[in-house]
DRENMI-312186 format. One record per residue (C-alpha): residue in one letter; chain; x, y, z. Coordinates in Angstrom, 2 decimals. Layout:
REM residues N
<node><resn>a</resn><chain>A</chain><xx>X</xx><yy>Y</yy><zz>Z</zz></node>
...
//
This chain:
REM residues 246
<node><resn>x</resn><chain>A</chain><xx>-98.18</xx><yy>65.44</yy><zz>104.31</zz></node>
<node><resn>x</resn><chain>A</chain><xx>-100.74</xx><yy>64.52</yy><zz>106.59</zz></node>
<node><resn>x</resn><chain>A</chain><xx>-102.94</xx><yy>61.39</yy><zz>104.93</zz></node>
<node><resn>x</resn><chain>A</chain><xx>-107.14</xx><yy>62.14</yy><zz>105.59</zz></node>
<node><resn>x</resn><chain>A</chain><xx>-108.67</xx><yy>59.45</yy><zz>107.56</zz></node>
<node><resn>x</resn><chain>A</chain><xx>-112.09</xx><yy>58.23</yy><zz>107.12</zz></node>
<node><resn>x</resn><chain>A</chain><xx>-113.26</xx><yy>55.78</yy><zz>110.21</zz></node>
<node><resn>x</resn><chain>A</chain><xx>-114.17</xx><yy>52.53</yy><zz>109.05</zz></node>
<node><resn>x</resn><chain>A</chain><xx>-118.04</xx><yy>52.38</yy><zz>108.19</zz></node>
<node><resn>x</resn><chain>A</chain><xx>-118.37</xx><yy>56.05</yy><zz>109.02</zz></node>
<node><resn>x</resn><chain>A</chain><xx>-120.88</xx><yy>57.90</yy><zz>106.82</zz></node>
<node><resn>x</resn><chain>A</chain><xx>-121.49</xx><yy>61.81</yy><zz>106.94</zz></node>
<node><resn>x</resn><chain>A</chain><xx>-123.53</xx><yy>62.77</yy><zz>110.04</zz></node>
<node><resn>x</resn><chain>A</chain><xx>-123.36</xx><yy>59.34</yy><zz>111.61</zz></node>
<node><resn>x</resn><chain>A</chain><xx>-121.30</xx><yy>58.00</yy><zz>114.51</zz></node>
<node><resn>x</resn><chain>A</chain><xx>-118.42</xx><yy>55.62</yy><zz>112.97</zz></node>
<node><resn>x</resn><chain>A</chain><xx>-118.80</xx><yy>51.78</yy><zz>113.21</zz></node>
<node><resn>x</resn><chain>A</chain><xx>-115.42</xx><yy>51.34</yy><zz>114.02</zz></node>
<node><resn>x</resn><chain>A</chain><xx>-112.38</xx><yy>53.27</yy><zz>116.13</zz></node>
<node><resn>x</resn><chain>A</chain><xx>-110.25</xx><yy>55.34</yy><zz>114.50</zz></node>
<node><resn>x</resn><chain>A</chain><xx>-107.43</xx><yy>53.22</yy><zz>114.49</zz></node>
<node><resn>x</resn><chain>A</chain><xx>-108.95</xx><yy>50.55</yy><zz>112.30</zz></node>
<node><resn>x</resn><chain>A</chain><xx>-108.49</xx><yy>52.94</yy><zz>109.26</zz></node>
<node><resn>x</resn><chain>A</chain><xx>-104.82</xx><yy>52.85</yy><zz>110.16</zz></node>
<node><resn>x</resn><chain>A</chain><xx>-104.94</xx><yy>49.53</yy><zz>110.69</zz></node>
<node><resn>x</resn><chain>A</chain><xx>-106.72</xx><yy>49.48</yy><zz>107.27</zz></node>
<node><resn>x</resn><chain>A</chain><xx>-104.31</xx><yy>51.89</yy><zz>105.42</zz></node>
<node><resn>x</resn><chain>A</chain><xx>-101.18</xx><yy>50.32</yy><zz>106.65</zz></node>
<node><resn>x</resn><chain>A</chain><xx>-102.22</xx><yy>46.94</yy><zz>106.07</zz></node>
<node><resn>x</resn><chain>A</chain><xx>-102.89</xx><yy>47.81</yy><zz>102.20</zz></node>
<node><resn>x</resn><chain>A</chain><xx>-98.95</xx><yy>49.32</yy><zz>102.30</zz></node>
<node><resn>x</resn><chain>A</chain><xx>-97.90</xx><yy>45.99</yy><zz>102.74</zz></node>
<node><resn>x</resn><chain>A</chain><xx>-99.88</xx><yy>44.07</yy><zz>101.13</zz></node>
<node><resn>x</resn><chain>A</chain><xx>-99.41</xx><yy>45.63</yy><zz>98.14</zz></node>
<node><resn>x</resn><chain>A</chain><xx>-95.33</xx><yy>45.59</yy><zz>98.72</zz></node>
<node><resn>x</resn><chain>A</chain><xx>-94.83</xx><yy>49.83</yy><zz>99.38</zz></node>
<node><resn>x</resn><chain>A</chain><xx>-93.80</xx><yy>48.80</yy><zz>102.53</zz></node>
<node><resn>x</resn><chain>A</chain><xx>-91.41</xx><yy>45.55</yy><zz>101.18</zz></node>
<node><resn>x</resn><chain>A</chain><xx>-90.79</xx><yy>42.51</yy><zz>103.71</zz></node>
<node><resn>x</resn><chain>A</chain><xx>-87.79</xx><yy>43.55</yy><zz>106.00</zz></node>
<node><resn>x</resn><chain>A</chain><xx>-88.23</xx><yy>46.90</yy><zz>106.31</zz></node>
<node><resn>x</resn><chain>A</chain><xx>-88.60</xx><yy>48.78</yy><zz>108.73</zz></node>
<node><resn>x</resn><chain>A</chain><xx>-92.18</xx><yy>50.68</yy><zz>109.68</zz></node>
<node><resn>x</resn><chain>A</chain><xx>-91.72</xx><yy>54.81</yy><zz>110.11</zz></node>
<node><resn>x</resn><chain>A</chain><xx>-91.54</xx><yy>55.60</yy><zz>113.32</zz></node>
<node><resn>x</resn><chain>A</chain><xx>-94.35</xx><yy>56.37</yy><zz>115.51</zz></node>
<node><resn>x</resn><chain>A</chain><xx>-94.32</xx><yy>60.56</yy><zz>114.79</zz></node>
<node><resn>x</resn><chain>A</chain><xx>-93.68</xx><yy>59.46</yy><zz>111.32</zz></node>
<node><resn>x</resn><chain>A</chain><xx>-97.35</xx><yy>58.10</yy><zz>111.63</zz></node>
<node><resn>x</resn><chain>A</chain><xx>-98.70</xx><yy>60.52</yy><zz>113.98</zz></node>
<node><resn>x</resn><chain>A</chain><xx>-97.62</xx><yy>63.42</yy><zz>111.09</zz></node>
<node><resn>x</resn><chain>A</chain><xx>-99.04</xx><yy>61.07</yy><zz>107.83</zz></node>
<node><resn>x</resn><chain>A</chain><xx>-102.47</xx><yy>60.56</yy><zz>109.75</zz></node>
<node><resn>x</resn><chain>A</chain><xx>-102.92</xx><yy>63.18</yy><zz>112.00</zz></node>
<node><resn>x</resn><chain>A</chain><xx>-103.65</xx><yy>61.12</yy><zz>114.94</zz></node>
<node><resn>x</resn><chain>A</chain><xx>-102.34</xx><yy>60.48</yy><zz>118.56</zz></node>
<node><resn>x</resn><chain>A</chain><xx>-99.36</xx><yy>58.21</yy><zz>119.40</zz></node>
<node><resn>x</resn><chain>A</chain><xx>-102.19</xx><yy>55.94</yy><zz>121.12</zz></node>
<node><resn>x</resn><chain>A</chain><xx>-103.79</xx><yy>55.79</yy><zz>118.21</zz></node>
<node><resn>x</resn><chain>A</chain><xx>-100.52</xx><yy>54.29</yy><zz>116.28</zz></node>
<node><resn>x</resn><chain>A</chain><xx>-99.75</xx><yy>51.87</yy><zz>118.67</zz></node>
<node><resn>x</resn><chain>A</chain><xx>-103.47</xx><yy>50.49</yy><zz>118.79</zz></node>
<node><resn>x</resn><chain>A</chain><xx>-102.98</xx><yy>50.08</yy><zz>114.87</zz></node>
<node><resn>x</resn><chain>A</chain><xx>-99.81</xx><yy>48.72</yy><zz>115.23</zz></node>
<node><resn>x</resn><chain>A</chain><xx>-100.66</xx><yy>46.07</yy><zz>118.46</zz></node>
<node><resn>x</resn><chain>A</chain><xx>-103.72</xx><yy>45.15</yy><zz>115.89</zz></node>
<node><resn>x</resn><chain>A</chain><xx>-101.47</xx><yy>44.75</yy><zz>112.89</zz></node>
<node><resn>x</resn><chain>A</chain><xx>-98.78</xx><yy>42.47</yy><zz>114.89</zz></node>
<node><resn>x</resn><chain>A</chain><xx>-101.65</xx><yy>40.43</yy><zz>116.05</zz></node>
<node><resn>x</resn><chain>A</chain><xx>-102.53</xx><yy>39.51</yy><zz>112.58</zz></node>
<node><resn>x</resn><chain>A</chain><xx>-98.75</xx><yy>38.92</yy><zz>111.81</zz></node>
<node><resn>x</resn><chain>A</chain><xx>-98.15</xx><yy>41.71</yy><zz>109.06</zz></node>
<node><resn>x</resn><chain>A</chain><xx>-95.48</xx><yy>43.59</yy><zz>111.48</zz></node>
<node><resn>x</resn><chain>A</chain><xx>-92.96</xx><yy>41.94</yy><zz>113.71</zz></node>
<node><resn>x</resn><chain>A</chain><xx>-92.67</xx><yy>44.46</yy><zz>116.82</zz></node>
<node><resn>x</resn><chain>A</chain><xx>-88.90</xx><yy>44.08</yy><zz>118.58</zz></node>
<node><resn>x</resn><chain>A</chain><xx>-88.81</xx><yy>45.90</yy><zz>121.73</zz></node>
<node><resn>x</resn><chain>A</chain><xx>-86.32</xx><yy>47.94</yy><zz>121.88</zz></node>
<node><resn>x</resn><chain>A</chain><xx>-85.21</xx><yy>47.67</yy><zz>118.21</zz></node>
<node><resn>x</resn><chain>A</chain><xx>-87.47</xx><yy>48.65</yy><zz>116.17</zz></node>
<node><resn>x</resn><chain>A</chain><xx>-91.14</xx><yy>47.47</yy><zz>114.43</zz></node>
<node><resn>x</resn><chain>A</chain><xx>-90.37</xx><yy>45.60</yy><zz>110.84</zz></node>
<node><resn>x</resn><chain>A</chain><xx>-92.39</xx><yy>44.40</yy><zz>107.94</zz></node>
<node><resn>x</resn><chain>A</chain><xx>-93.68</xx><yy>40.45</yy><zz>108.45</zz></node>
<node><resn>x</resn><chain>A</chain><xx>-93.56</xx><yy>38.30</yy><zz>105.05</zz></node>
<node><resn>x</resn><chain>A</chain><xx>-96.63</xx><yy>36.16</yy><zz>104.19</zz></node>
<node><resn>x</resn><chain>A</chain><xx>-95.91</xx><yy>33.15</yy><zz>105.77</zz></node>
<node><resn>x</resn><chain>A</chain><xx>-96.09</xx><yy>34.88</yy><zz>108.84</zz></node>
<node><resn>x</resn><chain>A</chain><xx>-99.66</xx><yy>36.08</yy><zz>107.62</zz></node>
<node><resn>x</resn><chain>A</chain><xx>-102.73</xx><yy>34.75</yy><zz>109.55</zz></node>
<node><resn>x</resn><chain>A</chain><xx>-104.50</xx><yy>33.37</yy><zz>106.80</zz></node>
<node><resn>x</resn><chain>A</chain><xx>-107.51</xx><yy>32.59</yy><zz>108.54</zz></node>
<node><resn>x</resn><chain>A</chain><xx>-108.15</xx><yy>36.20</yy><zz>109.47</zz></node>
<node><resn>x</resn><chain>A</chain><xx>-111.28</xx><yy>36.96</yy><zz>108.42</zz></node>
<node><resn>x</resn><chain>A</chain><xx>-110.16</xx><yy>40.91</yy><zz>108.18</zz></node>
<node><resn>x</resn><chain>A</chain><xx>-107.24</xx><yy>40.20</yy><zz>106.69</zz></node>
<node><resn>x</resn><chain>A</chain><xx>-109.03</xx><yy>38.11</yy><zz>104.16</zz></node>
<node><resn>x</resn><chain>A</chain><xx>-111.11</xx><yy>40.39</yy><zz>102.85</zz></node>
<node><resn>x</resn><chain>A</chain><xx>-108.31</xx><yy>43.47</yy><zz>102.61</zz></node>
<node><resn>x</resn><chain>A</chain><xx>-106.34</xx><yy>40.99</yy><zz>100.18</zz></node>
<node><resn>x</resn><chain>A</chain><xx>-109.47</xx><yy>40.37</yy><zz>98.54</zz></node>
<node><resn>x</resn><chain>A</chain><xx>-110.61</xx><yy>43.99</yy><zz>98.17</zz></node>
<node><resn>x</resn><chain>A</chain><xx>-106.67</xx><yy>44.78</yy><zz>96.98</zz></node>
<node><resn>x</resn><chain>A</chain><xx>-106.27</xx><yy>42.38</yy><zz>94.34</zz></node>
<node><resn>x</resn><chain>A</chain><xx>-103.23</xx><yy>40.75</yy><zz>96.85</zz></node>
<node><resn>x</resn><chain>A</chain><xx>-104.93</xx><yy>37.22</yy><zz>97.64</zz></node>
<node><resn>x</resn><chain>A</chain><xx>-104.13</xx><yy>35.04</yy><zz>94.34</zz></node>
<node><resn>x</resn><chain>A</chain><xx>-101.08</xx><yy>33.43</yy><zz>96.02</zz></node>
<node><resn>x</resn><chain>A</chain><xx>-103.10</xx><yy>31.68</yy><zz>98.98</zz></node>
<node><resn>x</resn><chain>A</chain><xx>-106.34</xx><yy>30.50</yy><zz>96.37</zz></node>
<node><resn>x</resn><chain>A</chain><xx>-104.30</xx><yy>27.19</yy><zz>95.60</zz></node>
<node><resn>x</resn><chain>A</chain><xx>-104.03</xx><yy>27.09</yy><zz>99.68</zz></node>
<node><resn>x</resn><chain>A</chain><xx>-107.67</xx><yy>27.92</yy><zz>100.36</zz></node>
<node><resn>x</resn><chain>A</chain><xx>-109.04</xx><yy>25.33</yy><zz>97.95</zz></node>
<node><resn>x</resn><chain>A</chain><xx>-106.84</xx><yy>22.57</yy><zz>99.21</zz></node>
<node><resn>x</resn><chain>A</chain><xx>-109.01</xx><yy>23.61</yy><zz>102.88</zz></node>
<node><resn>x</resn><chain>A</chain><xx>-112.49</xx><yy>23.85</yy><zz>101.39</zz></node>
<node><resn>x</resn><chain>A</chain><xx>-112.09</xx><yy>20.86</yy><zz>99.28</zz></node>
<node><resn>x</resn><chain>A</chain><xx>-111.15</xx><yy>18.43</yy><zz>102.11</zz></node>
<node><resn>x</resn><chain>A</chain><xx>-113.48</xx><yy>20.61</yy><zz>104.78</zz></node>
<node><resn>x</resn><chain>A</chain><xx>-116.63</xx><yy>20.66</yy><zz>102.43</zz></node>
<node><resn>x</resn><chain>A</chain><xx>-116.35</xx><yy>17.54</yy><zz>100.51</zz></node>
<node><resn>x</resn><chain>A</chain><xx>-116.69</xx><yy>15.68</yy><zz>104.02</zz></node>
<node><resn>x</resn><chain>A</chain><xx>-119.39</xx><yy>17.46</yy><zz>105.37</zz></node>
<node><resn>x</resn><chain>A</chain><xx>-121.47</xx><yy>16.88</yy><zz>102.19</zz></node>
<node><resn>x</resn><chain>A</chain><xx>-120.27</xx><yy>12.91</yy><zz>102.40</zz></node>
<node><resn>x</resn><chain>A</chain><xx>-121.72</xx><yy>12.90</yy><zz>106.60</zz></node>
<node><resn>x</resn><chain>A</chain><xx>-124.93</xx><yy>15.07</yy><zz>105.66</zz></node>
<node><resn>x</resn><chain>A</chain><xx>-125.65</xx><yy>12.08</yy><zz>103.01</zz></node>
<node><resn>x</resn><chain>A</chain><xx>-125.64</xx><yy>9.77</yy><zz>106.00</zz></node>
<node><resn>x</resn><chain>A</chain><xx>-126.95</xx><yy>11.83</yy><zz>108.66</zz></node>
<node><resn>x</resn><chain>A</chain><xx>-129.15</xx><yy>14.68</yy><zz>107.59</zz></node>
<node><resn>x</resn><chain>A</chain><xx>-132.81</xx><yy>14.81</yy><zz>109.59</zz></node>
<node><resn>x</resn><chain>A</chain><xx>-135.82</xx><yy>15.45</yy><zz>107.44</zz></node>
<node><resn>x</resn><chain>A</chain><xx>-135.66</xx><yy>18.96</yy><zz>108.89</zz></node>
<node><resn>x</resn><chain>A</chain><xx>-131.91</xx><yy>19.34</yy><zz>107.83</zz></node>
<node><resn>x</resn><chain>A</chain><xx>-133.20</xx><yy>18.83</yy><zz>104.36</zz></node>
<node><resn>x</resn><chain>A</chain><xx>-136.48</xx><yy>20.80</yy><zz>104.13</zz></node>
<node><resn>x</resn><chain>A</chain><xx>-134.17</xx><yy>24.01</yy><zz>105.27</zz></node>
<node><resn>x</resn><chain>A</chain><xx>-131.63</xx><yy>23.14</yy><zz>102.14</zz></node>
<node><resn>x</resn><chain>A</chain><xx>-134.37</xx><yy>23.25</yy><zz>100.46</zz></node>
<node><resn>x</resn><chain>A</chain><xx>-136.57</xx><yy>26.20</yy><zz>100.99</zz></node>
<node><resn>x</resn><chain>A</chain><xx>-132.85</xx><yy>28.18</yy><zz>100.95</zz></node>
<node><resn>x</resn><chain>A</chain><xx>-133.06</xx><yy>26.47</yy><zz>97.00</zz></node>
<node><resn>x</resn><chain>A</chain><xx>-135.98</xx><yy>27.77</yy><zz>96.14</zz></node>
<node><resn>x</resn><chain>A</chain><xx>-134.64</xx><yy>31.33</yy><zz>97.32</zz></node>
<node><resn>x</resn><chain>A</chain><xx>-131.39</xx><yy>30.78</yy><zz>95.21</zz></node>
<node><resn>x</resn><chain>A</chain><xx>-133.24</xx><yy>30.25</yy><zz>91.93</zz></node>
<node><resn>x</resn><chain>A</chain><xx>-135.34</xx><yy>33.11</yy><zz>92.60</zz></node>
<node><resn>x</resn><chain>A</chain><xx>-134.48</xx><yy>35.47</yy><zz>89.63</zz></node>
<node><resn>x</resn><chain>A</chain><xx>-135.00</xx><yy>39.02</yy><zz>91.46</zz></node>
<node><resn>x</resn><chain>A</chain><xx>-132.38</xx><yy>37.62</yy><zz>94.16</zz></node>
<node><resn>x</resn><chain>A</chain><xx>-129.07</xx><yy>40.22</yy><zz>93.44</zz></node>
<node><resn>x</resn><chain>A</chain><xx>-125.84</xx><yy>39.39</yy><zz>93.29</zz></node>
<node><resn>x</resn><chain>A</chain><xx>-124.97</xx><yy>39.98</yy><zz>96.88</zz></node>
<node><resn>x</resn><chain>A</chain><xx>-128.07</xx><yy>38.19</yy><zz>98.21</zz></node>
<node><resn>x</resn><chain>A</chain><xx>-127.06</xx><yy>34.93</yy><zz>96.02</zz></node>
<node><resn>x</resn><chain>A</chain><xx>-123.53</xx><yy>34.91</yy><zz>97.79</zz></node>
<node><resn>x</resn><chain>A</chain><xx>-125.24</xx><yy>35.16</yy><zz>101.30</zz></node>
<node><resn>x</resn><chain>A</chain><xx>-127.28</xx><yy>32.25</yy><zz>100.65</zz></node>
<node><resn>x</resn><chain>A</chain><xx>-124.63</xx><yy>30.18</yy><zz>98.65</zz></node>
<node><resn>x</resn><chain>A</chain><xx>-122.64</xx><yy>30.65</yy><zz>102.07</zz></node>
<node><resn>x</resn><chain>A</chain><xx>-126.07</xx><yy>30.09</yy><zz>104.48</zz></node>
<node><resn>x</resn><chain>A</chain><xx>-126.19</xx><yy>26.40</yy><zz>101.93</zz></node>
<node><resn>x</resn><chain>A</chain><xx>-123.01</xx><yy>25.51</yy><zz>102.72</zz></node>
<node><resn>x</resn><chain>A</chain><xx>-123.74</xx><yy>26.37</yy><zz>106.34</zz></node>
<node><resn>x</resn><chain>A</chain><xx>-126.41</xx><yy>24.57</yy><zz>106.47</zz></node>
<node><resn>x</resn><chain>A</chain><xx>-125.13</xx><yy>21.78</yy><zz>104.97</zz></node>
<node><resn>x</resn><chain>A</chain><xx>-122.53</xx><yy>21.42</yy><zz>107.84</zz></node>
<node><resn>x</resn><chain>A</chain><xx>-125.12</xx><yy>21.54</yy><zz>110.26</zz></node>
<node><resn>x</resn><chain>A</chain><xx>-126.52</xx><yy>18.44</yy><zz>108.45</zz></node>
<node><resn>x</resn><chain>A</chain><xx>-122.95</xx><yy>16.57</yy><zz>109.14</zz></node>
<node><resn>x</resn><chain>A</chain><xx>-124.43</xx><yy>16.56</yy><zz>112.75</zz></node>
<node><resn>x</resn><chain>A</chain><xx>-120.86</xx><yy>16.42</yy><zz>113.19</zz></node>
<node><resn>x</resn><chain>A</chain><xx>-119.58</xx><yy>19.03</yy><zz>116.21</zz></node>
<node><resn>x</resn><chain>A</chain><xx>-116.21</xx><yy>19.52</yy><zz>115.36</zz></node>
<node><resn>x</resn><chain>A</chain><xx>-116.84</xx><yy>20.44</yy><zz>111.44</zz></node>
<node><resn>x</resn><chain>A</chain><xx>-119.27</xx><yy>22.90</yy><zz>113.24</zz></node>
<node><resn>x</resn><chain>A</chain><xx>-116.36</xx><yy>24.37</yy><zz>114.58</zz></node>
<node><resn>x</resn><chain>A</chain><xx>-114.58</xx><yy>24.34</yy><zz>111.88</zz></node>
<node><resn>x</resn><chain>A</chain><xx>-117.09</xx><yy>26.25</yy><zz>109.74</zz></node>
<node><resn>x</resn><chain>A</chain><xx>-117.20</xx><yy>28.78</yy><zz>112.16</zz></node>
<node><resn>x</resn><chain>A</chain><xx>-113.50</xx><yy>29.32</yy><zz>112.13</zz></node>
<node><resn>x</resn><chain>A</chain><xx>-113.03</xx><yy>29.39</yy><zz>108.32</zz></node>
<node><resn>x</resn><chain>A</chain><xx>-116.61</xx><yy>31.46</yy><zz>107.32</zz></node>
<node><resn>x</resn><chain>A</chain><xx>-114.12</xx><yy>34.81</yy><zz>106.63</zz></node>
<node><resn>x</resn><chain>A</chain><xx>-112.00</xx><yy>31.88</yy><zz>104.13</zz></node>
<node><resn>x</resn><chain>A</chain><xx>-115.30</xx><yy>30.78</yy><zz>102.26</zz></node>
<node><resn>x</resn><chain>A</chain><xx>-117.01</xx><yy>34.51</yy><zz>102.27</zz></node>
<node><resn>x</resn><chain>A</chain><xx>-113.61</xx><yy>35.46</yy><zz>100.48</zz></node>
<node><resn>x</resn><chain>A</chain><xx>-113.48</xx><yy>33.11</yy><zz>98.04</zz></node>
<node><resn>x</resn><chain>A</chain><xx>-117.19</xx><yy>33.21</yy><zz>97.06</zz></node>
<node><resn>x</resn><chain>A</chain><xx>-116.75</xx><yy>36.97</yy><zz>96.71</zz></node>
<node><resn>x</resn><chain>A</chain><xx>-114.21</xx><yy>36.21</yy><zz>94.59</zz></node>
<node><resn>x</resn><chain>A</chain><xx>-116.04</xx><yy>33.64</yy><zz>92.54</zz></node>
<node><resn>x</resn><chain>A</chain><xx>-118.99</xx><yy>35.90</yy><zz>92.16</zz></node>
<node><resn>x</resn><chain>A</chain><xx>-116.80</xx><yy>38.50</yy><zz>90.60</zz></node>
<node><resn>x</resn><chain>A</chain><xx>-115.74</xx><yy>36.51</yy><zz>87.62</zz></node>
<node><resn>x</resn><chain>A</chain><xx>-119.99</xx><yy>34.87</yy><zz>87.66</zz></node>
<node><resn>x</resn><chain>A</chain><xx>-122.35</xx><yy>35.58</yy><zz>85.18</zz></node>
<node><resn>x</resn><chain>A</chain><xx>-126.00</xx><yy>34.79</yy><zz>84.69</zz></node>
<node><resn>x</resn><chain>A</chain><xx>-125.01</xx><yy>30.95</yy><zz>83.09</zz></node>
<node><resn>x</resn><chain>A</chain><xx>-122.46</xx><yy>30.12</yy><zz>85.91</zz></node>
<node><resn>x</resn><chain>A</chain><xx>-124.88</xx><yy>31.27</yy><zz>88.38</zz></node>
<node><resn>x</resn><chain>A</chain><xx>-127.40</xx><yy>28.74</yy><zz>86.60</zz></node>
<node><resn>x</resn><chain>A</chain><xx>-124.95</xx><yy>26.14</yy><zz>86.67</zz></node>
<node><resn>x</resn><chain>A</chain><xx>-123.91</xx><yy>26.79</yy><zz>90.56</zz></node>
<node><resn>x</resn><chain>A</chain><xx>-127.45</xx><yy>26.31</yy><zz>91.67</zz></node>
<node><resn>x</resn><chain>A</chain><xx>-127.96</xx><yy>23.19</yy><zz>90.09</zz></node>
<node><resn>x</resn><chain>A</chain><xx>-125.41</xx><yy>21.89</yy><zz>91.52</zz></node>
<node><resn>x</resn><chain>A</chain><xx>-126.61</xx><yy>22.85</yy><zz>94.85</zz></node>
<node><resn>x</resn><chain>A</chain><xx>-129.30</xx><yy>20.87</yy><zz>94.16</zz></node>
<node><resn>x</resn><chain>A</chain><xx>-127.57</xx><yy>18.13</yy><zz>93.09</zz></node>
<node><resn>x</resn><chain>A</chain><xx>-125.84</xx><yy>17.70</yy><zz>96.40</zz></node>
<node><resn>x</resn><chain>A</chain><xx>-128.98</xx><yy>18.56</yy><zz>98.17</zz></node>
<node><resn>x</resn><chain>A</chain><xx>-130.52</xx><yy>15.27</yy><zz>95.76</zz></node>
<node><resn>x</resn><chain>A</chain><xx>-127.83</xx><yy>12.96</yy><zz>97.10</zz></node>
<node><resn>x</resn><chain>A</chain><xx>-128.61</xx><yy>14.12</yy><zz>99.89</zz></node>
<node><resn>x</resn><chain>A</chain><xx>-131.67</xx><yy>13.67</yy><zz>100.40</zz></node>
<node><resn>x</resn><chain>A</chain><xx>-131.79</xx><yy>9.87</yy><zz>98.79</zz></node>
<node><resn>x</resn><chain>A</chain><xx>-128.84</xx><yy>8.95</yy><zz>100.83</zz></node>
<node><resn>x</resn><chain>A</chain><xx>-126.39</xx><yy>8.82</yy><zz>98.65</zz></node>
<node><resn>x</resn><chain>A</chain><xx>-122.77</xx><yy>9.95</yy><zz>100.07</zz></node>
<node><resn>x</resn><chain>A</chain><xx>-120.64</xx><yy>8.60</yy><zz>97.17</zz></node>
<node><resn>x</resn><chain>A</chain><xx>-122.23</xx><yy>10.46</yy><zz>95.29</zz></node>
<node><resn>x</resn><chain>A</chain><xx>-122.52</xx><yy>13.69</yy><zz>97.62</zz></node>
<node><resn>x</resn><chain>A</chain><xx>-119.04</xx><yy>13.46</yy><zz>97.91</zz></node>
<node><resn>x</resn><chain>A</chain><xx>-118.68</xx><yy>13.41</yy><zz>93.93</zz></node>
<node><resn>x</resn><chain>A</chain><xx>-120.96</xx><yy>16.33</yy><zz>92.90</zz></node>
<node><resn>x</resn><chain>A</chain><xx>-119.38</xx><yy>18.43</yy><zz>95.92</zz></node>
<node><resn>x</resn><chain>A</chain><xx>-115.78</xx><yy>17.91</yy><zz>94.60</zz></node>
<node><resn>x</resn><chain>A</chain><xx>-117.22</xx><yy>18.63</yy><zz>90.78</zz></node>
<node><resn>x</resn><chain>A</chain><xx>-118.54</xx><yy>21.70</yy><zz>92.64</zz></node>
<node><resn>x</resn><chain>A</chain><xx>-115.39</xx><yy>22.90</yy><zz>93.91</zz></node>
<node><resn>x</resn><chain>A</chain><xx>-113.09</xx><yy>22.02</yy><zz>90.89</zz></node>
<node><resn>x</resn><chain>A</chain><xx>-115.75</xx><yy>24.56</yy><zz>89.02</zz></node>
<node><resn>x</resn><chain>A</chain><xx>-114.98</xx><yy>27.37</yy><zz>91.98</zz></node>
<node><resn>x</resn><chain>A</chain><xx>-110.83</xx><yy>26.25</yy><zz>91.00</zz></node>
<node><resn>x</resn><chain>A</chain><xx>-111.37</xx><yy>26.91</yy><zz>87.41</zz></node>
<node><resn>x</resn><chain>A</chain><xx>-113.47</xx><yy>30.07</yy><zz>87.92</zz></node>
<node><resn>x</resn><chain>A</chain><xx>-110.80</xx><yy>31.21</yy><zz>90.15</zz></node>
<node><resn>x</resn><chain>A</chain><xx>-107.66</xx><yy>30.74</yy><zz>88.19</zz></node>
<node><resn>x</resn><chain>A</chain><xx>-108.10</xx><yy>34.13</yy><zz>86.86</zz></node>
<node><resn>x</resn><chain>A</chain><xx>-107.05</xx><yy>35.83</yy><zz>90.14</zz></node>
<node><resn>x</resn><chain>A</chain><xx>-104.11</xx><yy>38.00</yy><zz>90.49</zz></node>
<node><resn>x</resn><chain>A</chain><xx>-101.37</xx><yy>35.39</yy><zz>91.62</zz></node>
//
């Protein structure tokens, strides 16, 4: 039975976003993550794929080049293309992050990813005590004032609880955790996705004033105590957290 394809992004009389092997990448993907396509097996054969999605062999073996890239399939020339287990997984794909997210499939690696923000953010907010310029801080700011805005949705309040953290690395003035950031943005937008789904209106409250907490030591200098409200802050996104699908 041939499986309908919808292009990634694509909406009815509009030009897809995305190539028409990302939704096999995308369908694929879900087949293991969600174990109907177990560790150590093998992946159907290319005209096994061509028949369930009605696409072209290139087609496959752009999905399949794609999904080997992220580690989810181990491709042996010559003998065969077989299912990857997770610690072959590249964790710190930000595509890959949000497919385990959107499946339910990413409780195992929340321990992993709080371990990462915890020693990545907790820093930054300990250098930005030290180092932050007086335009560093009016930015954190005016991006408060937004956050306690009570029309902001949702969605909008996760944007700007990642732009604070942002921010805040840029007031490390420290190159490297710039870097960093940059590298694990698909890690935090996960897990504050993932956050928000468990938030309601008095844990958004309380997230906010801890933002402005840190933004407080901040601003008087304080990086013992930066580092101590940002570590509070995380062990709150742990607890809110433990919920998820493990």
């Amino acid at each position: 039975m041939t499986q309908t394809l919808t292009p990634p992004d694509a909406t009815p009389g509009t030009r897809p976003k995305r190539k028409l092997y990302e939704a096999v990448f995308e369908a694929i993907a879900v087949d293991i993550l969600q174990g109907t396509l177990p560790t150590g097996s093998a992946l159907p054969t290319d005209s096994a794929l061509c028949t369930r999605f009605g696409v072209s062999r290139t087609v496959i073996r752009e999905a399949i080049q794609h999904l080997s890239s992220v580690g989810l399939l181990d491709v042996r020339h010559g003998a065969g293309t077989y299912i990857n287990g997770s610690r072959q997984w590249d964790l710190l794909d930000p595509q890959l992050l949000t497919m385990m997210g959107r499946t339910g499939t990413i409780g195992f690696v929340i321990d992993d990813l709080l371990d990462i923000r915890r020693m990545f953010e907790v820093e930054a907010a300990t250098l930005a005590a030290k180092r932050a310029t007086p335009d560093d801080i009016r930015a954190l700011e005016a991006l408060l004032v937004r956050m306690r805005d009570p029309a902001t949705t949702e969605q909008e309040h996760v944007a700007l609880n990642l732009e604070f953290h942002g921010l805040l690395v840029q007031a490390s003035h420290n190159r490297i955790l710039q870097g960093l950031r940059e590298q694990l943005r698909g890690v935090l937008t996960v897990m504050m996705n993932a956050r928000h789904r468990q938030a309601d209106a008095e844990m958004r409250t309380v997230s906010t004033a801890m933002h402005q907490m840190i933004l407080d030591s901040i601003r008087e200098r304080r990086p013992d105590r930066a580092q101590a409200v940002m570590l509070a802050h995380i062990q709150g996104a742990e607890r809110s957290l433990q919920h998820e699908p493990r």
